[in-house]
N, C-alpha and C positions, 0 to 999 in steps of 0.2 A: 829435443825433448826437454820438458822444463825438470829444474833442479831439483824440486821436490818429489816427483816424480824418478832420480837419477839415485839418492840418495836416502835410503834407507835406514835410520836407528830400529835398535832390539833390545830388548833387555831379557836376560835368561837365569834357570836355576835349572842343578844339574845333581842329582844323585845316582850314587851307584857301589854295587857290591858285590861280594864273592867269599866264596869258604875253599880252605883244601882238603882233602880228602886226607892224605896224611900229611903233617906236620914233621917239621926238621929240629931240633933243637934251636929255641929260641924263637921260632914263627909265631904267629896268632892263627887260630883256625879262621875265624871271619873277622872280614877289614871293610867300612863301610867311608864311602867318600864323599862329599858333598860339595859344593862349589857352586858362584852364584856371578854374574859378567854382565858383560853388554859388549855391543858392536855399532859396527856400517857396516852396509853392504852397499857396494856403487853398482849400478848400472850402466855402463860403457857404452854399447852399444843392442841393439834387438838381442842379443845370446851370449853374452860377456860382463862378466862378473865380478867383482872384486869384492874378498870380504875382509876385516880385520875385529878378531875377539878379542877380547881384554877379560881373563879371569881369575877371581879370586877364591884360593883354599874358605872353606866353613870351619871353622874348629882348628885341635894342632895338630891332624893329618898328615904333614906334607912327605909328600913319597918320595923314593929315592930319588935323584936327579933332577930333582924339581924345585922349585925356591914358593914361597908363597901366595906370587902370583904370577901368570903367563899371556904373552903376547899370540896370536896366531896367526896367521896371513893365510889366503888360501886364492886362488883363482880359476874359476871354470869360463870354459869359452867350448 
C-alpha cells in the first residue's frame, strides 16, 4: 500500500457543554469547553489502525487533572 494512502493528517475543533441541576457550594451551574488539535491516523494493515490526537484547551478552562494540552493514542484492529 502506498504511504499516502497509509498515513492520514486531520485537523479538528471540539466543543462541549453541560449544567447541574443542583449546585454544591462553590460549583458553576453551566461549564462550556472548547478545544481545537490535529492528528495521524496510520493504516497498518486492511483493518488496523493507529491513531495519535494532539489537543489543545480554547480559553482558560482547564479541568481538573488535565494540563492545557493532551496527547491520545488509540488503536482499533
Amino acid at each position: 500500500m502506498d504511504l499516502r494512502y497509509q498515513l492520514e493528517p486531520y485537523l479538528f475543533f471540539d466543543a462541549g457543554g453541560g449544567s447541574l441541576k443542583r449546585t454544591l457550594s462553590g460549583e458553576r451551574t453551566e461549564k462550556t469547553l472548547l478545544s481545537t488539535g490535529g492528528g495521524f491516523r496510520v493504516h497498518l494493515f486492511n483493518a488496523v489502525y493507529f491513531n495519535i490526537d494532539w489537543a489543545k484547551t480554547v480559553g482558560n478552562a482547564i479541568t481538573a487533572g488535565s494540563g492545557p494540552s493532551t496527547v491520545h493514542f488509540s488503536f482499533q484492529a
